[in-house]
C-alpha positions as a Markdown table, in Angstrom:
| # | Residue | x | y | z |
|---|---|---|---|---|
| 1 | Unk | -20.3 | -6.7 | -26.9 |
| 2 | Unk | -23.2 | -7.4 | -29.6 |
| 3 | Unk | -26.7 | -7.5 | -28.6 |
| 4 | Unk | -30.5 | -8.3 | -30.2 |
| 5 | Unk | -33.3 | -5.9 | -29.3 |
| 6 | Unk | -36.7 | -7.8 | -29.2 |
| 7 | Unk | -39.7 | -5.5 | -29.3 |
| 8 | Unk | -43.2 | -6.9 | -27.9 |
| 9 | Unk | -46.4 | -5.8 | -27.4 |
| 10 | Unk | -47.6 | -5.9 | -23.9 |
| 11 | Unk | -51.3 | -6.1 | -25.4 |
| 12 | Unk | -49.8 | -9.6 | -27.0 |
| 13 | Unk | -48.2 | -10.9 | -24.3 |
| 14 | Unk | -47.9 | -10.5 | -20.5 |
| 15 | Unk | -45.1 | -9.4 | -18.1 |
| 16 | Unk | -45.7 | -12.6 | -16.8 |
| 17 | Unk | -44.8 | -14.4 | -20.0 |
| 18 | Unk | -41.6 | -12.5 | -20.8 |
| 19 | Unk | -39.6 | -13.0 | -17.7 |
| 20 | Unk | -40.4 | -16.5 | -17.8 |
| 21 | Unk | -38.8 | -16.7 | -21.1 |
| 22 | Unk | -36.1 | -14.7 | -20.6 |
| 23 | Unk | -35.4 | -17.1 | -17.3 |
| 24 | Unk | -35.0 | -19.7 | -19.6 |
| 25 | Unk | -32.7 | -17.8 | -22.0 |
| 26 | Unk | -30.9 | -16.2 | -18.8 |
| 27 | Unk | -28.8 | -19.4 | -18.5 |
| 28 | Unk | -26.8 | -18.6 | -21.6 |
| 29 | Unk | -26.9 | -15.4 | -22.4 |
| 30 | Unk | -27.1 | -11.8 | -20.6 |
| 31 | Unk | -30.6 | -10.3 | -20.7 |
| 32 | Unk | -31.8 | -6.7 | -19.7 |
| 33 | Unk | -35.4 | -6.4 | -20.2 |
| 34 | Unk | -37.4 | -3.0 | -20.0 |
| 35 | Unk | -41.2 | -1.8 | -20.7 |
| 36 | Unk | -41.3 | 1.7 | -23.0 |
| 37 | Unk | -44.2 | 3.0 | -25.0 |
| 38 | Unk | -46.8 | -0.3 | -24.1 |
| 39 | Unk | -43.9 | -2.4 | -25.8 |
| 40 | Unk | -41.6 | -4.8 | -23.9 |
| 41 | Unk | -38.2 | -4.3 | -24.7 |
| 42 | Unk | -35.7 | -7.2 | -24.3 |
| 43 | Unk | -32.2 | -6.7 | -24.9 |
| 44 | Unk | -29.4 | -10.0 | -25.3 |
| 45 | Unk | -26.3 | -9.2 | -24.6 |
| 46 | Unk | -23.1 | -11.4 | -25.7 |
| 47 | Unk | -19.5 | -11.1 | -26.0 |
| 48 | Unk | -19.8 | -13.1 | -29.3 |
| 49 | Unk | -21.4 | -11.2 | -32.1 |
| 50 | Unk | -24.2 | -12.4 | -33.7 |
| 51 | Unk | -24.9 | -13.5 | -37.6 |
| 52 | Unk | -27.7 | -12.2 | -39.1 |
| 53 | Unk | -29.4 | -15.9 | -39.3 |
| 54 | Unk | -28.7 | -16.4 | -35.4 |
| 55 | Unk | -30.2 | -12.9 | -34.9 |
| 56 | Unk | -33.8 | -13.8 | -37.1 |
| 57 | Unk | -33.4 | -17.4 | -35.6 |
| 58 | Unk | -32.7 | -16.3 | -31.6 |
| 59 | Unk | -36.3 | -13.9 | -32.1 |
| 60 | Unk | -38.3 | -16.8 | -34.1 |
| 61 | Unk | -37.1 | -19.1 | -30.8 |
| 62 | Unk | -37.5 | -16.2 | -27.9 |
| 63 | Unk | -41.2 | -15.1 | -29.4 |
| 64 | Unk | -42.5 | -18.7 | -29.5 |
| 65 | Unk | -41.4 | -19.4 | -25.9 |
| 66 | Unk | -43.0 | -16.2 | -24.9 |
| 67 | Unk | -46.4 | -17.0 | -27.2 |
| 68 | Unk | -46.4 | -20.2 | -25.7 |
| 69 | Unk | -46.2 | -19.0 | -21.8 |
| 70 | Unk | -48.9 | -16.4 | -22.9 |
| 71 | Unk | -51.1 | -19.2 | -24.6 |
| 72 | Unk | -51.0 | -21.6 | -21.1 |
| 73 | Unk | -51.8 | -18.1 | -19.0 |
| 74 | Unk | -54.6 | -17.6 | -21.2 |
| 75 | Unk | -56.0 | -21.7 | -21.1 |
| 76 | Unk | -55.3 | -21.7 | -17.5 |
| 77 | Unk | -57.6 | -18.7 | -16.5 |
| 78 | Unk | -60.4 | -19.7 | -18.4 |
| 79 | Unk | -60.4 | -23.1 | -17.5 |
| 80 | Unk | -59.7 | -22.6 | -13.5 |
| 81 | Unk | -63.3 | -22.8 | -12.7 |
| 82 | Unk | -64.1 | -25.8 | -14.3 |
| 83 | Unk | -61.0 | -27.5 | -13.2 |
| 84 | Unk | -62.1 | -26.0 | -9.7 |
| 85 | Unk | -65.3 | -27.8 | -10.1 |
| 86 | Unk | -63.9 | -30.8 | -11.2 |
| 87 | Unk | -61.7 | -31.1 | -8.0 |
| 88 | Unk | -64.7 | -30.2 | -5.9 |
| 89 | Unk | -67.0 | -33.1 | -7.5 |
| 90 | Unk | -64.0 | -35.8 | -7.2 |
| 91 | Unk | -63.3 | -35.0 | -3.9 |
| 92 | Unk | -67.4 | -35.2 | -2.8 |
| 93 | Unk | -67.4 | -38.5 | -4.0 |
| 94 | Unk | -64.3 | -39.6 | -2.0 |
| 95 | Unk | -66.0 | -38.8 | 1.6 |
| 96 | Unk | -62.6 | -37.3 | 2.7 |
| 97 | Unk | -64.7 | -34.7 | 5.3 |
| 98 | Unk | -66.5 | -37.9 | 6.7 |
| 99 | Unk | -63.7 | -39.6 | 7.2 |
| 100 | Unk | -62.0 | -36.4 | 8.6 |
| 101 | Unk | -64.8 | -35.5 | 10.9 |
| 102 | Unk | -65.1 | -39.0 | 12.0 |
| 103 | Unk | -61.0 | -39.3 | 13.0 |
| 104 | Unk | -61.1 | -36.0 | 14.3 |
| 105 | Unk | -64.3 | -36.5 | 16.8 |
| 106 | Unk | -63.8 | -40.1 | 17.5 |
């Protein structure tokens, strides 16, 4: 059995981020993942061996899906109070607890 070891900093990326990415790799190939020394440690394991290009081209693909799930982390904390607020304003305007309070005390 062949395998690629992917190395990641856990100050660059989140826990969060890599098991998400290694669910979506997890269909086709035979993960063990692992935390050591601050880095994340992701192992891919295959009955196939692995070229050298499909090796460089399996981390290029892995890190970017990993990036990316750290990136929406990232824009979804800082934008959860105004999307909060939003919500809040849009649902003031509808009159849903009038119409609530009305149905439930008529």
């Amino acid at each position: 059995m062949t395998s690629i070891r992917i190395k990641v900093s856990e100050e660059v990326v989140c826990k969060t981020a890599i098991i998400k990415t290694i669910y979506w790799f997890s269909k086709d190939y035979l993960i063990d993942y692992r935390t050591e020394n601050g880095q994340h440690i992701i192992i891919v394991d295959s009955s196939d061996s692995f070229s050298e290009s499909f090796r460089f081209e399996f981390e290029k693909e892995f890190r970017s899906r990993a990036y990316d799930y750290e990136l929406r982390r990232i824009i979804d904390e800082e934008t959860k109070e105004v999307k909060t607020l939003l919500l809040a304003k849009t649902l003031s305007q509808l009159n849903i607890y009038d119409d609530l309070s009305s149905k439930i005390w008529d």
